[in-house]
C-alpha positions in Angstrom: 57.9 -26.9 -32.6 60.2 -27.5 -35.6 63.5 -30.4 -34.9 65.9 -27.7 -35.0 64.9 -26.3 -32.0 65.2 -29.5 -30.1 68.9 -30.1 -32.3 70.0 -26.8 -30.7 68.8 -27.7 -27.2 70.8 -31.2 -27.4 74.0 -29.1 -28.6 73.8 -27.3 -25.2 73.0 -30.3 -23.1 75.5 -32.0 -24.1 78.4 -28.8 -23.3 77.5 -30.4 -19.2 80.2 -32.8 -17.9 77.4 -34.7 -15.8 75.3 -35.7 -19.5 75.9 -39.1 -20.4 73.6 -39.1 -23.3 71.2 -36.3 -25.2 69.3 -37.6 -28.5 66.6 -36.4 -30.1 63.9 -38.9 -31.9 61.1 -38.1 -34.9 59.1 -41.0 -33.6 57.4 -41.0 -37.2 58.4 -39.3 -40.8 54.4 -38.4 -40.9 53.8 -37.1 -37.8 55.6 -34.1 -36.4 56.4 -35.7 -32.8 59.6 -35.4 -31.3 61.0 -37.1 -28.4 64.2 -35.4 -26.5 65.7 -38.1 -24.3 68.7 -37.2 -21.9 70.5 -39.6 -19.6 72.7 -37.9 -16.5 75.1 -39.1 -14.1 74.7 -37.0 -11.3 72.6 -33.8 -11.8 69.0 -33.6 -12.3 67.7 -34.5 -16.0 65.1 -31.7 -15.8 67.7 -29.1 -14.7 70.0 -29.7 -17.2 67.5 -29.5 -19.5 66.6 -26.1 -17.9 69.9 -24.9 -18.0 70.5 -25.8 -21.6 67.6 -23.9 -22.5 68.6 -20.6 -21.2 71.8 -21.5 -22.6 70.2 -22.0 -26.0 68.4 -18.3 -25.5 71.3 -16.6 -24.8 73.0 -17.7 -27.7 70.2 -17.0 -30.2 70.1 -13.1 -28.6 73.9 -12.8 -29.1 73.4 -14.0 -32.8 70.7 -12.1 -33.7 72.4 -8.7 -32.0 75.2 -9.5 -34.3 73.0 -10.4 -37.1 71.6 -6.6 -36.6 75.0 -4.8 -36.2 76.2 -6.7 -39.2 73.1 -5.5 -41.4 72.5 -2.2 -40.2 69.0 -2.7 -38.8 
């Protein structure tokens, strides 16, 4: 999995009100490891998570059927 994925990911967690904190970690410049830490008040970490996923999904289907309109393909 590349960092931008997980960038992308925090963008959408952090669009929910309950989300106190979303950061994302390279736990070493030599080793591709990532760590995605999210702190909530109230909802469930693991469901926001969700959530921001599918969020993150749609998103990148809207851009790439624009991307295709725009260059004919």
């Amino acid at each position: 999995m590349d960092i931008s994925v997980l960038y992308i990911i925090q963008h959408e967690i952090q669009k929910n009100t309950d989300v106190k904190f979303a950061g994302v970690i390279l736990k070493h410049p030599l080793i591709r490891e990532y760590m995605l830490k999210i702190l909530t008040t109230k909802s469930d970490p693991q469901k926001s998570l969700l959530d921001s996923v599918d969020s993150a999904i749609q998103y990148t289907n809207d851009l790439s059927g624009m991307l295709k309109l725009t260059l004919g393909k």
